[in-house]
Phi, psi and omega in degrees: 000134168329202162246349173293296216280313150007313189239004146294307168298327186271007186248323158304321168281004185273333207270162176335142141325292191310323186261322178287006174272335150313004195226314188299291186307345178282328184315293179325284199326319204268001138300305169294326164275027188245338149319309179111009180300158156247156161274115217292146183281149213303301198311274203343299153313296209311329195260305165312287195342288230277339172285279182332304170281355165286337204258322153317308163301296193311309180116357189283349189209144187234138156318123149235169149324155176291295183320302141000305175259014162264338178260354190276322185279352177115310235242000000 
């Protein structure tokens, strides 16, 4: 990370919870249209959940935690 974006980031973390969820979502947004994503439609979720949550049921997948999946990731 830069030494901007540092202090970007740390001027950003200063601010109300309320403006840094605006800001995160803003982030997000300007990663997916830079992916090329779309926002995918309510069925289209309904159908992951209901895939996702078969596989679980199922035994083909096991769950972990955000702890978990931060340490398998380094961070």
């Amino acid at each position: 990370m830069s030494n901007d974006s540092a202090a970007l980031l740390a001027d950003v973390l200063g601010l109300p919870a309320s403006e840094r969820e605006e800001v995160a979502a803003a982030l997000w947004d300007s990663l997916e249209l830079e992916a090329g994503l779309r926002e995918a439609s309510e069925g289209e979720l309904r159908a992951e959940t209901a895939a996702k949550r078969a596989e679980i049921l199922s035994g083909a997948v096991s769950p972990i935690t955000h702890e978990e999946l931060k340490r398998q990731l380094g961070r």
